[in-house]
C-alpha positions in Angstrom: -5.9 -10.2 102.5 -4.8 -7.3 104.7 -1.0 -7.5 104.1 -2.0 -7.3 100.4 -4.4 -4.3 100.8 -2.3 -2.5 103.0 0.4 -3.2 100.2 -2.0 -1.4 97.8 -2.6 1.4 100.2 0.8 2.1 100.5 1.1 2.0 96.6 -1.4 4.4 96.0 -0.3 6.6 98.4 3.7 6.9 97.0 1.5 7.2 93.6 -0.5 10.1 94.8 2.9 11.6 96.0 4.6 11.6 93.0 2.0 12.7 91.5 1.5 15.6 93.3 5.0 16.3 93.1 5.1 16.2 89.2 2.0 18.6 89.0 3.9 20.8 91.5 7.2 20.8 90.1 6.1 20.4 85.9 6.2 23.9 84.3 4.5 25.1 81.2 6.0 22.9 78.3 5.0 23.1 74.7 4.6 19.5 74.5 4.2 16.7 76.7 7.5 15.0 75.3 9.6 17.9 77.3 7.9 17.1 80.9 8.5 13.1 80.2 12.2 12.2 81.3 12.0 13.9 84.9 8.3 11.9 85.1 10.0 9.0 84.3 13.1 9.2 86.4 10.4 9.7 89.6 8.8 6.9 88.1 11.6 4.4 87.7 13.2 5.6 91.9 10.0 4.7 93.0 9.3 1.1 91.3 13.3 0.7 92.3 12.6 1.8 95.8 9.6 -0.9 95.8 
């Protein structure tokens, strides 16, 4: 049980990271379409990097 929740931790963190780093980085777009492939790209590193 703790490997798994620290597993999840961890998870959430790298989540709450990317996060942050989309709202930080995203500027004003017209529609959400334009803000999608860089989200993505974070997105696809990170479940790669998992």
């Amino acid at each position: 049980p703790f490997r798994d929740q620290a597993l999840l931790d961890e998870k959430r963190n790298a989540l709450a990271e990317l996060e942050a780093e989309l709202e930080a980085t995203a500027g004003p777009a017209e529609n959400d379409n334009e803000a999608a492939p860089d989200g993505n790209a974070a997105a696809e590193r990170n479940a790669a990097a998992a």
